[in-house]
C-alpha positions as CSV (number, residue, x, y, z in Angstrom):
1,X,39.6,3.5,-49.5
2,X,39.1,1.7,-46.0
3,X,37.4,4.1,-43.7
4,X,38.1,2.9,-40.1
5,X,36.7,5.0,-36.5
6,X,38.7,6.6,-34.1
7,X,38.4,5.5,-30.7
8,X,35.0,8.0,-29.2
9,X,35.1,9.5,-25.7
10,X,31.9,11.0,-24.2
11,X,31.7,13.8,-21.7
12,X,28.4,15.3,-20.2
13,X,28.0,18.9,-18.9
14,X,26.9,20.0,-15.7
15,X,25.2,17.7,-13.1
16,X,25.9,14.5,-15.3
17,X,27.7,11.6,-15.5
18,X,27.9,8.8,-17.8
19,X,24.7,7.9,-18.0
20,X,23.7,10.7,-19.9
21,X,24.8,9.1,-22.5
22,X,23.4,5.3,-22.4
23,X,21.1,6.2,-25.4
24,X,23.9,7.8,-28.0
25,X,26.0,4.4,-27.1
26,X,23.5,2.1,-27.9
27,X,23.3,3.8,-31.4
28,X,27.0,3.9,-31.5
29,X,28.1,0.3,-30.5
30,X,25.5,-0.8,-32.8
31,X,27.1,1.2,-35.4
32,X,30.5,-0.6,-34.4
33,X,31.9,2.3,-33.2
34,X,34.5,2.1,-30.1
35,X,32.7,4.4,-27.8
36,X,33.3,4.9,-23.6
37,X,31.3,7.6,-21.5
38,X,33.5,9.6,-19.0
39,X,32.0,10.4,-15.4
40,X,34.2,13.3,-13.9
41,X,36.0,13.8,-10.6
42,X,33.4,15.3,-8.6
43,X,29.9,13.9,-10.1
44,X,30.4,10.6,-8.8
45,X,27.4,10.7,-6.0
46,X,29.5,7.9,-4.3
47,X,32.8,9.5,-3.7
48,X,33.0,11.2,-0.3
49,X,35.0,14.0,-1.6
50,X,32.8,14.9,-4.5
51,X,32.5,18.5,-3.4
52,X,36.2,19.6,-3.6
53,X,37.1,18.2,-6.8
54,X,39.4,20.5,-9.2
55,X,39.1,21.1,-13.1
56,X,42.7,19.9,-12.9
57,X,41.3,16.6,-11.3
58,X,38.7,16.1,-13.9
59,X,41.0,17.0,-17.1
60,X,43.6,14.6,-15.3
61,X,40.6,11.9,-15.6
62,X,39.9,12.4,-19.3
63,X,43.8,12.4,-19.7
64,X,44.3,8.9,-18.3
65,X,41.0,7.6,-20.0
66,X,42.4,8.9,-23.3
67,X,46.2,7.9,-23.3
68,X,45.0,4.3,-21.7
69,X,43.0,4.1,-25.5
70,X,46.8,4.6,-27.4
71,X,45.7,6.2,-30.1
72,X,44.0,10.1,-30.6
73,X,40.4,9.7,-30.4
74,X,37.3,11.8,-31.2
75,X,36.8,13.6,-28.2
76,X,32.7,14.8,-27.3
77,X,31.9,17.5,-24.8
78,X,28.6,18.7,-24.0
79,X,28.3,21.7,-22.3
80,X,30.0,22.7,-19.0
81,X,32.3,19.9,-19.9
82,X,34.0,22.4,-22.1
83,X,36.3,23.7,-19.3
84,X,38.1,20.8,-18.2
85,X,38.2,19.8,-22.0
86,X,39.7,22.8,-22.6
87,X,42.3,22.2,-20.4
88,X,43.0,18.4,-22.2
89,X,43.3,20.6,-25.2
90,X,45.5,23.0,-24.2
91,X,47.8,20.2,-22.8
92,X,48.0,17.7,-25.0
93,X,46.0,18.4,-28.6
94,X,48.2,15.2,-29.9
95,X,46.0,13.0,-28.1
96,X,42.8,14.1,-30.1
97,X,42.0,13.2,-33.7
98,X,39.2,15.5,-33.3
99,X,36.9,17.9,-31.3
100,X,33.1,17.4,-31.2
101,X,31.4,20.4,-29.4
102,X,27.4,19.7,-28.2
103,X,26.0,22.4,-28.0
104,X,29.4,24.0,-26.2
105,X,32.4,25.4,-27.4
106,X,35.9,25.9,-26.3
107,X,36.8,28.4,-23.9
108,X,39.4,31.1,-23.5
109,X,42.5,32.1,-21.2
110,X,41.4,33.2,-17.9
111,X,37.7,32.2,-18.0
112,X,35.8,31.4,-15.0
113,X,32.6,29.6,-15.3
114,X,30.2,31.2,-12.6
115,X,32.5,34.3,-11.3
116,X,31.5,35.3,-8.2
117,X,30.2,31.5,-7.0
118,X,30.1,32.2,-3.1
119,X,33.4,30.5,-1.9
120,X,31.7,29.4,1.2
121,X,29.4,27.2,-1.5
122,X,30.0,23.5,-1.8
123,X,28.7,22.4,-4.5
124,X,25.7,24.0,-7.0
125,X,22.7,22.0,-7.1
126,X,20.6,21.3,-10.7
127,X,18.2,24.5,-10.1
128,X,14.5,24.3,-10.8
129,X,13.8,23.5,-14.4
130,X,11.6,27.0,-14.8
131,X,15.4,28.7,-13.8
132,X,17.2,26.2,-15.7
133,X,14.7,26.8,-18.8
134,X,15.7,30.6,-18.9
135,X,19.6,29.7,-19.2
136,X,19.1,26.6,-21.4
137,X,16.8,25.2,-23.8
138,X,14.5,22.6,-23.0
139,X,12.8,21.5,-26.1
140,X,12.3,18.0,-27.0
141,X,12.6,16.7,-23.6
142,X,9.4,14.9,-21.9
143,X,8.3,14.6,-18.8
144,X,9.9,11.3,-17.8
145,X,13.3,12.6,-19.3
146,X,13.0,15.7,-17.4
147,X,12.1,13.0,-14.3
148,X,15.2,11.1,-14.7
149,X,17.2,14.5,-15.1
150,X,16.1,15.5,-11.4
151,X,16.4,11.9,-10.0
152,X,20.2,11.1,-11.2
153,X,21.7,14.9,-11.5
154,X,24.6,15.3,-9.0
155,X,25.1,19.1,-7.4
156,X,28.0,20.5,-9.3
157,X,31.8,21.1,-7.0
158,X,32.2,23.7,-5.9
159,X,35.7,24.2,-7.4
160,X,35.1,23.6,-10.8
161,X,32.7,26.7,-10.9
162,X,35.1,29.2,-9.4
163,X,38.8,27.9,-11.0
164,X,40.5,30.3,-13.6
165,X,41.2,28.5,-16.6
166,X,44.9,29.1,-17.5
167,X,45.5,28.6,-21.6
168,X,48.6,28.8,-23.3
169,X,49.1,26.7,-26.2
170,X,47.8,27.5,-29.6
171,X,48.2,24.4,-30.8
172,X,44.5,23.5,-29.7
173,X,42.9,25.3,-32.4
174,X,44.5,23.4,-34.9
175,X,42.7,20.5,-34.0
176,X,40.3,19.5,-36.3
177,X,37.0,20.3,-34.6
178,X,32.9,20.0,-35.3
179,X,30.2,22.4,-33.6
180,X,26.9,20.5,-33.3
181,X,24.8,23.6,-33.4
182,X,21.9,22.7,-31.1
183,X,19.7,25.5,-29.3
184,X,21.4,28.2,-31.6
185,X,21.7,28.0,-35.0
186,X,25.4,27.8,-36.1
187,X,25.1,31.0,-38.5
188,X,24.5,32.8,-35.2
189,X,26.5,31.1,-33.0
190,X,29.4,31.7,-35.7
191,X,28.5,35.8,-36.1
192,X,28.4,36.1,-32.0
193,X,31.8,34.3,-32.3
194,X,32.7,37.1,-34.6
195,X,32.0,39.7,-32.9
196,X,33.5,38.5,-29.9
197,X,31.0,37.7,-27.5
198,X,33.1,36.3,-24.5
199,X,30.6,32.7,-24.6
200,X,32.0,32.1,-27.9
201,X,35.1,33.8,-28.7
202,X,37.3,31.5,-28.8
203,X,35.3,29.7,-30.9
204,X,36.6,32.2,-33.8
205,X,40.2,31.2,-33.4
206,X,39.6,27.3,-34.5
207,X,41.4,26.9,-38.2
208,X,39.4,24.0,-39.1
209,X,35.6,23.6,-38.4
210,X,33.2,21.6,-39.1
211,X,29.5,23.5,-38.3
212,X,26.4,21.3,-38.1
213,X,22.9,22.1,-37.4
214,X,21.1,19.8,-35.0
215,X,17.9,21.4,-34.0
216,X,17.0,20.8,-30.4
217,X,17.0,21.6,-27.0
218,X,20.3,22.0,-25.3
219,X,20.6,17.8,-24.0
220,X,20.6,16.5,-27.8
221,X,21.5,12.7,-26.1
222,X,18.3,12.6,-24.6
223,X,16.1,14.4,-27.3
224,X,17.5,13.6,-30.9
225,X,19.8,10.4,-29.6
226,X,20.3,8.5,-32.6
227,X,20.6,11.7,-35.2
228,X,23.7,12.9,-32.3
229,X,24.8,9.5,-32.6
230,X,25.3,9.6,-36.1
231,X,27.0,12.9,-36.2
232,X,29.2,11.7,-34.0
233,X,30.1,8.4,-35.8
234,X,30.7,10.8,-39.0
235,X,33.3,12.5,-36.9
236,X,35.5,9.7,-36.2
237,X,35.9,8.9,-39.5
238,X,39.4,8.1,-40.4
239,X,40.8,7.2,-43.8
């Protein structure tokens, strides 16, 4: 049996663009593997109207990026990219062959990623990494990464922090989907999703999941780039 690749889109949380992901393409083009890295509406540094930017904006981006491709690819979100991705699901779960969640998860109906964001706030800057270490794991990352990380991030909009995601069709659970378990351990990410802890509730409505243990910090690209890579490759597997 001929095992071919699915076309591979990457999408990087919060204050990234597509560099984040120079390292895991390297591994992947090497491995053969048809492979693009998305920058969203609104963390472009050179686009004047960064700041008001929309999560309808950004999952109207990985729409075009994905149809333009013409055929369902293996879709990778890291992150805070889970929101707009949620939305490409909920819209159109034909165009995806399948999910591949790093160190994120879907969301549900009516979630807001930072409730109460001031609306007189622009944007969200990447916080101090002794704030940013209390919310997300920084393991595996050296000085220079950590460097780079302050030099290139881009302040998050504004909009995308305080927009209610609206979800309706059920039809993106059915998509086949893999949890790359990073800074939690996917036996414990899985019993939280049980018990239905609001970060990871929705998670527990996906019929067909894949759960993979990755041990890292929370920005696997950067600190385990070529094991991601593979993991990744494995996922767009088609027969």
């Amino acid at each position: 049996m001929n095992t071919t690749k699915s076309p591979i889109v990457l999408i990087a949380g919060h204050w990234l663009s597509a560099w984040a992901w120079d390292e895991v393409l390297e591994h992947l083009t090497a491995g053969n593997a048809a492979a693009t890295a998305l920058t969203l509406p609104g963390l472009d540094p050179e686009d004047p109207a960064r700041t008001t930017r929309t999560l309808e904006e950004q999952a109207a981006a990985i729409t075009d990026v994905v149809t333009r491709l013409g055929e369902p690819v293996t879709l990778v979100a890291h992150s805070g990219a889970n929101f707009p991705v949620s939305l490409v699901l909920d819209r159109h779960p034909e165009l995806i062959h399948r999910m591949v969640w790093v160190d994120s998860g879907p969301v549900g109906p009516g979630s807001v990623f930072l409730p109460g964001f001031p609306e007189d706030a622009a944007e969200l800057p990447l916080p101090a990494f002794d704030e940013l270490g209390q919310q997300a794991s920084l393991e595996g990352l050296s000085d220079e990464v950590l460097d780079r990380f302050r030099t290139r991030a881009v302040p998050e909009p504004g909009p995308v922090l305080r927009e209610r995601l609206d979800l309706s069709n059920d039809a993106r659970r059915q998509i086949p989907t893999t949890l790359v378990c990073c800074s939690i351990p996917g036996a414990q990410m899985m019993e939280l999703a049980r018990s239905g802890h609001p970060m990871f509730a929705e998670t527990a409505e996906l019929t067909d999941v894949e759960i993979l243990d990755l041990p890292t910090g929370h920005w696997p690209m950067w600190s385990r780039p070529r094991d991601l890579a593979e993991v990744i490759s494995r996922a767009a597997a088609t027969s």
